[in-house]
N, CA, C and O of each residue as an XYZ file, in Angstrom:
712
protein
N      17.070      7.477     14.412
C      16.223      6.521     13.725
C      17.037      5.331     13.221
O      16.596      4.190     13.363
N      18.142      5.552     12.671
C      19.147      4.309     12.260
C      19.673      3.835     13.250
O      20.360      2.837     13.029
N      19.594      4.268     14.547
C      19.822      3.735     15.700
C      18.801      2.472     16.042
O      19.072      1.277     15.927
N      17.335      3.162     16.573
C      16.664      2.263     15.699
C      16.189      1.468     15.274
O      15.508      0.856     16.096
N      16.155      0.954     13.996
C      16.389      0.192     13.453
C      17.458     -0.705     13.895
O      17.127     -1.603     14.670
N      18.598     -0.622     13.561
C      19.757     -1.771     14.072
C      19.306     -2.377     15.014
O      19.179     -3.595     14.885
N      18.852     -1.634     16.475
C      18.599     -2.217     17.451
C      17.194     -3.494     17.496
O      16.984     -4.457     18.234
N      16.424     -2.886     16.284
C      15.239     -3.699     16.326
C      15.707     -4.745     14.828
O      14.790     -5.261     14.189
N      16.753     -4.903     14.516
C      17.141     -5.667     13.753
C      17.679     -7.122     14.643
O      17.695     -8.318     14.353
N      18.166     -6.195     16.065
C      18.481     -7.600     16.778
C      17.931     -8.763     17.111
O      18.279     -9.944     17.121
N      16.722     -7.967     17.459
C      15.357     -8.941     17.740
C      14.865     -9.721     17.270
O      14.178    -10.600     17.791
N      15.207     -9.497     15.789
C      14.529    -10.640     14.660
C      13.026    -10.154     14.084
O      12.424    -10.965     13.381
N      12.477     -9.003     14.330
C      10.820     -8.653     13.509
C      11.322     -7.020     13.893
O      11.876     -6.707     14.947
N      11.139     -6.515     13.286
C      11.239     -5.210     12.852
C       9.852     -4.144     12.855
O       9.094     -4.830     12.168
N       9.181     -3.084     13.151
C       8.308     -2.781     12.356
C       8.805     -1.185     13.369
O       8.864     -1.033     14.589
N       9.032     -0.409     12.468
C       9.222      0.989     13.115
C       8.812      2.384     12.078
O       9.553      2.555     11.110
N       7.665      3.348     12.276
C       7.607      4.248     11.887
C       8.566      5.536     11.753
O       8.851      6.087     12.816
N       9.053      6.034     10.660
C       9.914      6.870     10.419
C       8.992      8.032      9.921
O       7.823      8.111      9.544
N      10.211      9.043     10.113
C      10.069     10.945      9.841
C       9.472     10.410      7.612
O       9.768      9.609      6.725
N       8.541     11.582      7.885
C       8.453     11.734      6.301
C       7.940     10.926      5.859
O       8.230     10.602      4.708
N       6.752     10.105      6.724
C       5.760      9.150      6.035
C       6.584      7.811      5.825
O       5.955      6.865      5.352
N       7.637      7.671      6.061
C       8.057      6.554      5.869
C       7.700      5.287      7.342
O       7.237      5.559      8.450
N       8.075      4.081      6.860
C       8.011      3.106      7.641
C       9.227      1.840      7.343
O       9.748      1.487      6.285
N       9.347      1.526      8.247
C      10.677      0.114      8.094
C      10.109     -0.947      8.422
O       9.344     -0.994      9.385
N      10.425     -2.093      7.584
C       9.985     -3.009      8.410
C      10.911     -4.608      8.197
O      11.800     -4.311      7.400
N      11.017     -5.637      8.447
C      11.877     -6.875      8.304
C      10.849     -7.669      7.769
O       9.769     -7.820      8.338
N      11.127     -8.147      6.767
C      10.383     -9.541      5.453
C      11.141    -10.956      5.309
O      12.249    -11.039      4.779
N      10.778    -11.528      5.580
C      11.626    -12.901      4.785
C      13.082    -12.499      4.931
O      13.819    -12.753      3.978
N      13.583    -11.916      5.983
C      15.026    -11.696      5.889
C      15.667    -10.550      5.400
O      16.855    -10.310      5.185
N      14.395     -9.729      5.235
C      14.932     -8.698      4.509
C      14.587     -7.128      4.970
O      13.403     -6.794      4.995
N      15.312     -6.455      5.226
C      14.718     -5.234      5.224
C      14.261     -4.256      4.873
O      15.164     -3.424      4.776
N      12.849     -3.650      4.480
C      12.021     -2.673      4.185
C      11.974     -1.528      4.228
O      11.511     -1.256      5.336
N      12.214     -0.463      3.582
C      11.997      1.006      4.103
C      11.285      1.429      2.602
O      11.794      1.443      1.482
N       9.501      1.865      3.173
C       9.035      2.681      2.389
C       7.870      3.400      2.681
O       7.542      3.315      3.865
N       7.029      4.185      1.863
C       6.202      4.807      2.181
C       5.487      4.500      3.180
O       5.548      3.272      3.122
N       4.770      4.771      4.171
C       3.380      4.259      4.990
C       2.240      4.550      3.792
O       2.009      5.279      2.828
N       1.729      3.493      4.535
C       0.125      3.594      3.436
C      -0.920      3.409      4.768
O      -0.769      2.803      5.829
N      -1.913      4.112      4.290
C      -3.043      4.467      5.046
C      -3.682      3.554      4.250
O      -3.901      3.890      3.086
N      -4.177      2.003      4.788
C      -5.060      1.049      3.907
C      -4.003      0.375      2.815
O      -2.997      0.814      2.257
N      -4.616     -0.742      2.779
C      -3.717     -0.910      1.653
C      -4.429     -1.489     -0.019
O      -5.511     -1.909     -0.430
N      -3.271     -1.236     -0.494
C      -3.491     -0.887     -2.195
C      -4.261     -2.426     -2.784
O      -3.765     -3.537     -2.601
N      -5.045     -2.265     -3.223
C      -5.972     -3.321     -3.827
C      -5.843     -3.561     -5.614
O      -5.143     -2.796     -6.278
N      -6.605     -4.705     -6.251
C      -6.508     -4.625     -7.169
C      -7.901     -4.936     -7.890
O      -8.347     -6.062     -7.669
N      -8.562     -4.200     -8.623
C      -9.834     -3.912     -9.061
C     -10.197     -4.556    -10.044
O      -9.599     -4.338    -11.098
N     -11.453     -5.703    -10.021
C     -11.543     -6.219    -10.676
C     -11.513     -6.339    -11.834
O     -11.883     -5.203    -12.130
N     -11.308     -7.002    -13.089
C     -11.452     -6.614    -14.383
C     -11.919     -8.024    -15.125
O     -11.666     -9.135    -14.659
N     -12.569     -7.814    -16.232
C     -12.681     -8.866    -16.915
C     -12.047     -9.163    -18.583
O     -12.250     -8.577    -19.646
N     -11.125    -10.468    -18.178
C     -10.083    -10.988    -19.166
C     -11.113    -11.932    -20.307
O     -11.803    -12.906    -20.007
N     -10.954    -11.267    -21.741
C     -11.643    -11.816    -22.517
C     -10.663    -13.291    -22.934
O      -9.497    -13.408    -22.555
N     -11.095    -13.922    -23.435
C     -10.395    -15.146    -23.799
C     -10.314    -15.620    -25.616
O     -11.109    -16.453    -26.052
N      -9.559    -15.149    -26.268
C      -7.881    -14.545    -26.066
C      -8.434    -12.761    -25.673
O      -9.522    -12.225    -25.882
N      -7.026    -12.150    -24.971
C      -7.357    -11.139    -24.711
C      -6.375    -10.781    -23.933
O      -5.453    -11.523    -23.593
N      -6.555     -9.355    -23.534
C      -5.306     -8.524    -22.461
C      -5.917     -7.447    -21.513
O      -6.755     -6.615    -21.861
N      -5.466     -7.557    -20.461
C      -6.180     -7.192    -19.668
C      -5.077     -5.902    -18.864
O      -3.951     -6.362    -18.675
N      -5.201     -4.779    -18.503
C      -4.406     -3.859    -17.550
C      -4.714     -3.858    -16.364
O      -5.766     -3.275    -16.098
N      -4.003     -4.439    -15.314
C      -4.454     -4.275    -14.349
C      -3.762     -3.129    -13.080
O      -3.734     -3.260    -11.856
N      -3.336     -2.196    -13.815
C      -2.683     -0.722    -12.838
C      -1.292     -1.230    -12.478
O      -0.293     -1.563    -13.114
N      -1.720     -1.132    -10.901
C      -0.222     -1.583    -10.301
C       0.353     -2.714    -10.252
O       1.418     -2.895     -9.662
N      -0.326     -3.655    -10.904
C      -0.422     -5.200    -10.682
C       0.273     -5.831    -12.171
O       0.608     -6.943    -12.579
N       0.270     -4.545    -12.657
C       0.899     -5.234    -14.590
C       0.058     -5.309    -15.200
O      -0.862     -4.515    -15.002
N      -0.055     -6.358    -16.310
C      -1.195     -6.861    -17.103
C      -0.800     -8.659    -16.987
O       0.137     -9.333    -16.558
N      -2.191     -8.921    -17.677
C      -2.727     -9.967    -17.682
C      -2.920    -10.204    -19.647
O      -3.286     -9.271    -20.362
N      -2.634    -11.398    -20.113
C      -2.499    -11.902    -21.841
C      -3.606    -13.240    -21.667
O      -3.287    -13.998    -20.751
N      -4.605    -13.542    -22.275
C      -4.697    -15.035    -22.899
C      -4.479    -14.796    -23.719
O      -4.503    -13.667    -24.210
N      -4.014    -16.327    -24.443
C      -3.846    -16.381    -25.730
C      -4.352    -18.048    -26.096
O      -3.754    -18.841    -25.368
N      -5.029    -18.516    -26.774
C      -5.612    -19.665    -27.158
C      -4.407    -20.474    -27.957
O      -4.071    -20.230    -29.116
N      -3.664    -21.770    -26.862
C      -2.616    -22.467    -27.895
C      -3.505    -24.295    -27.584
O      -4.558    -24.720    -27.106
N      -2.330    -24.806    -28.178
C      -2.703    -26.321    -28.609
C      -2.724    -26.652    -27.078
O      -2.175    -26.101    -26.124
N      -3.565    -27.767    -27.174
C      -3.399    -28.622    -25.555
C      -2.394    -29.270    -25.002
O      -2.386    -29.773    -23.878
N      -1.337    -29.260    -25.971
C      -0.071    -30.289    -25.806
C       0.914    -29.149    -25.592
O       2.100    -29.430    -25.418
N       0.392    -27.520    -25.592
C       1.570    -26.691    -25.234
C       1.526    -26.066    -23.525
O       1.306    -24.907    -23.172
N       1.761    -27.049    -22.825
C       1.647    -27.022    -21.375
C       2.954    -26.340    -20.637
O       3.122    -26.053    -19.452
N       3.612    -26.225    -21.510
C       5.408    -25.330    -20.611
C       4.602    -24.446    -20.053
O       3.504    -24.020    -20.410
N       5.328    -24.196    -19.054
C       4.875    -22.447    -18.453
C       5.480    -22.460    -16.875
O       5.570    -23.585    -16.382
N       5.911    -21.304    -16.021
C       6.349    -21.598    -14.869
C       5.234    -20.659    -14.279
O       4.078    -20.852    -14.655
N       5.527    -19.570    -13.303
C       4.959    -19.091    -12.256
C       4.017    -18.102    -12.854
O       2.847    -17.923    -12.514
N       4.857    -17.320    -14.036
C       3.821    -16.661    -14.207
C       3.681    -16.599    -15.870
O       3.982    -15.755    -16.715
N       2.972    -18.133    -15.913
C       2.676    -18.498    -17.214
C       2.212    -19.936    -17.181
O       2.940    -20.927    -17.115
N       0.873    -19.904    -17.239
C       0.118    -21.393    -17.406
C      -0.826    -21.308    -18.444
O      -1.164    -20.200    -18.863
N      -1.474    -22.750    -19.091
C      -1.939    -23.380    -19.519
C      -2.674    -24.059    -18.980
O      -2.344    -25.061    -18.346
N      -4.531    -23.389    -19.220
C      -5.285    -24.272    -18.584
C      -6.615    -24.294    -19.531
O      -7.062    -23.478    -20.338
N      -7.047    -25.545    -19.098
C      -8.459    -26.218    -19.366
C      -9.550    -24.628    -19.447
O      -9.880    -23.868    -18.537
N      -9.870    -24.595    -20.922
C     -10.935    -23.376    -20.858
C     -12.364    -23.791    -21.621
O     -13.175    -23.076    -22.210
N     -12.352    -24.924    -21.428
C     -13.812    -25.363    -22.130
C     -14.678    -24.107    -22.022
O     -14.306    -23.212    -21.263
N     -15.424    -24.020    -22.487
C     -16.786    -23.843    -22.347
C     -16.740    -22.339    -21.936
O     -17.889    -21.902    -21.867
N     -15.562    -21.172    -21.569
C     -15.300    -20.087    -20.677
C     -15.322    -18.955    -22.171
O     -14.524    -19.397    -22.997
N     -15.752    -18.163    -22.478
C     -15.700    -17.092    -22.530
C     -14.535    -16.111    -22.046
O     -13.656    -15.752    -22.830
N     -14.559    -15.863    -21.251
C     -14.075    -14.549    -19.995
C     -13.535    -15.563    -18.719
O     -13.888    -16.717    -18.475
N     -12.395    -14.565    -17.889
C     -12.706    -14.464    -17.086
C     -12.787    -13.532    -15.926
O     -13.556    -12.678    -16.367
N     -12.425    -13.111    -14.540
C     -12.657    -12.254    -13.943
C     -11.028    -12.228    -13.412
O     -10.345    -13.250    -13.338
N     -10.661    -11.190    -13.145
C      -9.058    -10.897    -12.772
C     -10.047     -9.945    -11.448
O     -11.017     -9.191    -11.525
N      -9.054    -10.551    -10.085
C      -8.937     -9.456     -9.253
C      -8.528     -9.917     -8.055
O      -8.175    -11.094     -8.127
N      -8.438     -9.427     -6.944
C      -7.494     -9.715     -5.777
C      -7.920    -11.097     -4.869
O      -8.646    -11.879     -5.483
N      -7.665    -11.365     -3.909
C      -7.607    -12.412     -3.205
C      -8.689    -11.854     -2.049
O      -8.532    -10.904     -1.283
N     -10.054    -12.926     -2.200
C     -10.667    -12.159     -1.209
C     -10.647    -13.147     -0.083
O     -10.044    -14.220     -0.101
N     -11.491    -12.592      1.063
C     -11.406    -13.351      2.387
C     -11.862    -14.786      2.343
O     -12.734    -15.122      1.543
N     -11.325    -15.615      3.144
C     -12.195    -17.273      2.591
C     -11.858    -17.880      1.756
O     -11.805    -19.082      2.015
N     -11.355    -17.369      0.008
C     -10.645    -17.358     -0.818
C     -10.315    -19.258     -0.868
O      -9.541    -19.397      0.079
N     -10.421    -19.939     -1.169
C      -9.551    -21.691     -1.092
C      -9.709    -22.081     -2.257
O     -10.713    -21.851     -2.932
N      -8.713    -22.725     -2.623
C      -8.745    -23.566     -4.412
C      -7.811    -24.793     -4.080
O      -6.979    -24.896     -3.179
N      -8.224    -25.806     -5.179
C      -7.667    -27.145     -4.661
C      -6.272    -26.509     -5.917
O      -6.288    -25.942     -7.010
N      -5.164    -27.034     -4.929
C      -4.113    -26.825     -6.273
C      -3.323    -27.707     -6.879
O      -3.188    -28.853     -6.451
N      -2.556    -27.129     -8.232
C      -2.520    -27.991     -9.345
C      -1.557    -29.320     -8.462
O      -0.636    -28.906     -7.757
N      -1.752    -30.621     -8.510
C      -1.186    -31.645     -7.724
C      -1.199    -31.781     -6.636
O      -0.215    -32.270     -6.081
N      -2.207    -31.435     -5.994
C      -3.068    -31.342     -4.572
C      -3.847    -31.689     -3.805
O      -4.416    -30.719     -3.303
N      -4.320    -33.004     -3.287
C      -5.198    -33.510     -2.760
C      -6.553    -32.202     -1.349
O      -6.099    -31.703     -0.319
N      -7.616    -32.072     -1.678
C      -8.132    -31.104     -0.553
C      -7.813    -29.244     -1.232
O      -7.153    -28.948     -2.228
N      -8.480    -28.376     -0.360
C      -8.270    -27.338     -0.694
C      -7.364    -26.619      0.225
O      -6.708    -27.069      1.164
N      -7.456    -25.421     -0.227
C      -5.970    -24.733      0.594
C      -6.317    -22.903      0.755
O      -6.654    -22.243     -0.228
N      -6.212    -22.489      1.700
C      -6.643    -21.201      1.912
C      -5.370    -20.151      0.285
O      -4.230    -20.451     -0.070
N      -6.046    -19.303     -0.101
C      -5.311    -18.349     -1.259
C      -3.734    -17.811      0.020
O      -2.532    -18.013     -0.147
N      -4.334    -17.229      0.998
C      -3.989    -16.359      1.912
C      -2.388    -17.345      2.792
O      -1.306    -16.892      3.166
N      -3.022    -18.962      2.841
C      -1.685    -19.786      3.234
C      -0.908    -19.969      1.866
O       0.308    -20.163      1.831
N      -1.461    -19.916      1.094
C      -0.331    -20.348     -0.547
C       0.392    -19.081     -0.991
O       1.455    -19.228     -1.595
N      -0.148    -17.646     -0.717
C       0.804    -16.520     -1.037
C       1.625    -16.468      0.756
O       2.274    -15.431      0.893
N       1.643    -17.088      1.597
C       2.628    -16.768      2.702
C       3.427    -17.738      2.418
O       4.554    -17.281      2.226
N       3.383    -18.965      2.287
C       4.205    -20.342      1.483
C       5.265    -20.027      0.222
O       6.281    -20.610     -0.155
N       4.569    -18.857     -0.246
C       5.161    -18.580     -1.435
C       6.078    -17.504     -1.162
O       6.671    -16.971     -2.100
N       6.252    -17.134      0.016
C       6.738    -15.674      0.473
C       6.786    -14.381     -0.036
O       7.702    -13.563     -0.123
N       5.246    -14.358     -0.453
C       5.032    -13.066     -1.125
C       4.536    -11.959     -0.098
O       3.535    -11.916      0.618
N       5.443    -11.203     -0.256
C       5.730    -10.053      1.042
C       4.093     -9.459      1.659
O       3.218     -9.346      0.802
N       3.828     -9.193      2.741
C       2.639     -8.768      2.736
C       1.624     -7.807      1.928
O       0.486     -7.847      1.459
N       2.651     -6.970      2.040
C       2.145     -5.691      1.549
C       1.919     -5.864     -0.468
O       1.769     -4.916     -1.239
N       1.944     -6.632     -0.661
C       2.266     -6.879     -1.825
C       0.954     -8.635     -2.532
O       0.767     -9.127     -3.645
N       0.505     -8.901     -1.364
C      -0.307     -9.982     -1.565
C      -2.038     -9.328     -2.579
O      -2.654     -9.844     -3.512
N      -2.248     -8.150     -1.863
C      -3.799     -7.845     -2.546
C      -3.389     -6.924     -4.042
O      -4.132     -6.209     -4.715
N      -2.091     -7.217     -4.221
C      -1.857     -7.387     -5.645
C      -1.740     -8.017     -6.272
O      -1.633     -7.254     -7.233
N      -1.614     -9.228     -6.791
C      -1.382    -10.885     -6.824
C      -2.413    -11.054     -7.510
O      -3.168    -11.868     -6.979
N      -2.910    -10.504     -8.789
C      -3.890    -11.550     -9.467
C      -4.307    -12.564     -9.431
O      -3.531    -13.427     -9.840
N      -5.788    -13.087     -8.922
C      -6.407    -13.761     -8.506
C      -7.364    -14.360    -10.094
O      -8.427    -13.746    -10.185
N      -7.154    -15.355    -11.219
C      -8.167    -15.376    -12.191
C      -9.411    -16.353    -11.639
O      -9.127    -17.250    -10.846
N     -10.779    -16.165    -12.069
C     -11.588    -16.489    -11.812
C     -12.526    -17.234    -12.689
O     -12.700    -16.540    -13.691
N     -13.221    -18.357    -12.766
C     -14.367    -18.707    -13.544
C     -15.086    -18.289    -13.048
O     -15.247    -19.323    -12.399
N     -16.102    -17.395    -12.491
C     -17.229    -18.010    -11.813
C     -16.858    -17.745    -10.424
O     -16.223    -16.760    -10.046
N     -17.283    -18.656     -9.720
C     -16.765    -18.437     -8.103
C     -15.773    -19.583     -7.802
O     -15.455    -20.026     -6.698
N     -15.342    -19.977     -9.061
C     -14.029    -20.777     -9.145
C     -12.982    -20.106     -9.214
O     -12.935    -19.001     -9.754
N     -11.662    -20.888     -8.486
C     -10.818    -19.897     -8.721
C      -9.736    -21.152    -10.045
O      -9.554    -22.369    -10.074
N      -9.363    -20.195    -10.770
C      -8.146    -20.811    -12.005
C      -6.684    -20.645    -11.461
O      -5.943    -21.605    -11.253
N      -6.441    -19.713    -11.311
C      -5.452    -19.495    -10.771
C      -4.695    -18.664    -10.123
O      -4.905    -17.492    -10.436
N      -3.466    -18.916     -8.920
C      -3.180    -17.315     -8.331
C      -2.035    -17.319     -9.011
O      -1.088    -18.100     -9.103
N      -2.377    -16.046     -9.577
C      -1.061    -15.620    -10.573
C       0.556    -15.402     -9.896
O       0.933    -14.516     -9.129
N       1.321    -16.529    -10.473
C       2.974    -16.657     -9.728
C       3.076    -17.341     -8.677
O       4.011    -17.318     -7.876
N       1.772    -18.204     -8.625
C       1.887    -18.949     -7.255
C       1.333    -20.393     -7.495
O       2.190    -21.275     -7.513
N       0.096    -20.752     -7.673
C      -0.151    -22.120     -8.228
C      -1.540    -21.901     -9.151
O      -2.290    -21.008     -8.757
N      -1.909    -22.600    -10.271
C      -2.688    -22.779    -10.519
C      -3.924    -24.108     -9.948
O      -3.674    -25.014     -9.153
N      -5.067    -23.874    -10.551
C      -6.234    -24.997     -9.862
C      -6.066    -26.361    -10.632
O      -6.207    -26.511    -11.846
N      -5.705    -27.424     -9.616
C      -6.197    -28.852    -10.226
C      -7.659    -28.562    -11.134
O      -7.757    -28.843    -12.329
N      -8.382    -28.156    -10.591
C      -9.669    -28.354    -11.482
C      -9.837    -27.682    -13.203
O     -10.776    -27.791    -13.991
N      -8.352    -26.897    -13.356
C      -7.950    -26.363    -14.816
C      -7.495    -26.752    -15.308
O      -7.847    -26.594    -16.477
N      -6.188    -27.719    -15.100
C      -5.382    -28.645    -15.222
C      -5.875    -29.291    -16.953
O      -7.025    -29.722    -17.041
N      -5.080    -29.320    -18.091
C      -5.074    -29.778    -19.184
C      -4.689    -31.174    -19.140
O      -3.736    -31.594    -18.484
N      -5.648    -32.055    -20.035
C      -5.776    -33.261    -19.775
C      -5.935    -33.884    -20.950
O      -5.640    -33.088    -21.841
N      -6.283    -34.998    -21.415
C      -6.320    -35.695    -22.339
C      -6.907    -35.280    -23.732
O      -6.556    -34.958    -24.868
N      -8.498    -35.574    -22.609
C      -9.840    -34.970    -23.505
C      -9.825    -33.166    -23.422
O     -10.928    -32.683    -23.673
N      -8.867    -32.286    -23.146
C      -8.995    -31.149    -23.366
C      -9.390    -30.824    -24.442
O      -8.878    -31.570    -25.278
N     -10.152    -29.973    -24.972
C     -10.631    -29.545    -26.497
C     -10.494    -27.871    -26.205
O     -11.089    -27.158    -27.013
N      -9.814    -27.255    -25.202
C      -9.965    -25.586    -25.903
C      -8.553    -25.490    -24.527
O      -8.862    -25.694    -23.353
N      -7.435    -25.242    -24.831
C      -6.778    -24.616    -23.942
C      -6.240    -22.900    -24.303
O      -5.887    -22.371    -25.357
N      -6.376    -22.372    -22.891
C      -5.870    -21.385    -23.118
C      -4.411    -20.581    -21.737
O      -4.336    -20.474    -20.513
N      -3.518    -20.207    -22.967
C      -1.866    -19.922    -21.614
C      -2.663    -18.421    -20.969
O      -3.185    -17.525    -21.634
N      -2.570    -18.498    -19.845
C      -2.298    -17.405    -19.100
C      -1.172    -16.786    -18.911
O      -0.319    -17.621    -18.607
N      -0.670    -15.537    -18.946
C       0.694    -14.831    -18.891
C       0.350    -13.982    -17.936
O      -0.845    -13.760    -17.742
N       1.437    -13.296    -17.093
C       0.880    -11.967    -16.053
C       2.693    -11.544    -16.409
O       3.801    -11.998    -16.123
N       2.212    -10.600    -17.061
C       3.261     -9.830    -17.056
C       3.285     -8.450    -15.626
O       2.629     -7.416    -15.505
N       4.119     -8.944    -14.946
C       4.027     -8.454    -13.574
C       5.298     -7.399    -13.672
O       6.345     -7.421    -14.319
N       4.609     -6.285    -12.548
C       5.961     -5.190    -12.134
C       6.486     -5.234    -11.755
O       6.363     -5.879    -10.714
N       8.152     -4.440    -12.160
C       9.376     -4.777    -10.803
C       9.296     -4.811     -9.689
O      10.043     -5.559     -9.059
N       8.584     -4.202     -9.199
C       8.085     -4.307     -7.735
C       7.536     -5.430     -7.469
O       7.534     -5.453     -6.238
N       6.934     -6.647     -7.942
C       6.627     -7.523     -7.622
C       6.718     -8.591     -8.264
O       5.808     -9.394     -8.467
N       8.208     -8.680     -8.740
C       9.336     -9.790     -8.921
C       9.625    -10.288     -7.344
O       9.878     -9.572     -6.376
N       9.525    -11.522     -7.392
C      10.760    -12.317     -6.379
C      11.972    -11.358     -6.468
O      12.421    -10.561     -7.292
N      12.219    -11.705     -5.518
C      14.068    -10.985     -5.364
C      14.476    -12.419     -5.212
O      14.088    -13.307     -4.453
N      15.584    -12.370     -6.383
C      16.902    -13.447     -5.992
C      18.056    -13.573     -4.960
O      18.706    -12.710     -4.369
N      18.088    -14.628     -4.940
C      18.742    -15.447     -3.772
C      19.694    -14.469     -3.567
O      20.253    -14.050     -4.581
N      20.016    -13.999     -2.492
C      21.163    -12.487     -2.110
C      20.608    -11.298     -2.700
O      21.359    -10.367     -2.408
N      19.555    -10.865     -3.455
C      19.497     -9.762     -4.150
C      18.801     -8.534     -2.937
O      17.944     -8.789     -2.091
N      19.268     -7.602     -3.107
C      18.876     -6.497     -1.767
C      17.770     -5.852     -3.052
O      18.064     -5.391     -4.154
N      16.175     -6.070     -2.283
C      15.094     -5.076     -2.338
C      15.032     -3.736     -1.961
O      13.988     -3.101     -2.110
């Protein structure tokens, strides 16, 4: 089996079933060895009160918290957006069709091209918190938020989004072996 592998390492795409339920496979440069999954692991909707905290299983959790409009810091997985008028919202995976215009973005953009852009490993995408208004999307959590949330002048209610996410679905740093 480590035979293998190497050999299908030459090739440049990888994908080989192993003894003991396991599977290998090549990512972004990287190589894979783990369980096989029969289907893959989803993330079930939930609804994020505003302020509020949300569990979302394998996916981590999810925080609002209601700050000033002028407190806009935040990186991938931490924004600040426009919550007029919102209550709630809906946390859950990336469905088919899926498009949101994003934050500094002219046009819309498939969910499904912005987590491959983002090189978020496959197997690991229908975990990716998806927040929702409505049949709007706010934002994909660690990847971009929506121009149409975007905090602005006349904002009158902002609220930070946080996703406190699992080791398993950290970026790996530049040289770091997954």
């Amino acid at each position: 089996h480590i035979e293998a592998i190497a050999d299908g390492m030459d090739v440049g795409s990888l994908a080989r079933d192993l003894p003991c339920g396991l599977r290998a496979w090549t990512e972004y440069g990287r190589l894979v060895i783990s369980v096989a999954e029969a289907g893959g692991r989803t993330l079930a909707p939930s609804l994020l009160s505003l302020p509020g905290i949300v569990d979302l299983g394998l996916s981590g959790t999810m925080h609002a918290e209601e700050v000033s409009a002028g407190d806009i810091l935040g990186d991938a997985d931490s924004v600040t957006v426009d919550a007029q008028g919102a209550r709630s919202f809906v946390v859950d995976a990336v469905r088919s069709g899926d498009r949101m215009r994003p934050f500094g973005m002219d046009g819309t953009r498939k969910l499904s091209d912005l987590l491959i852009d983002a090189k978020v490993p496959r197997q690991a995408r229908l975990l990716v918190p998806v927040v929702r208004d409505g049949e709007r999307i706010v934002w994909l959590a660690g990847v971009r938020m929506s121009e149409e949330y975007r905090v602005h002048p006349g904002t009158t209610r902002a609220v930070r989004l946080t996703w406190q996410r699992p080791e398993n679905l950290r970026p790996a740093a530049a040289g770091e072996c997954t």
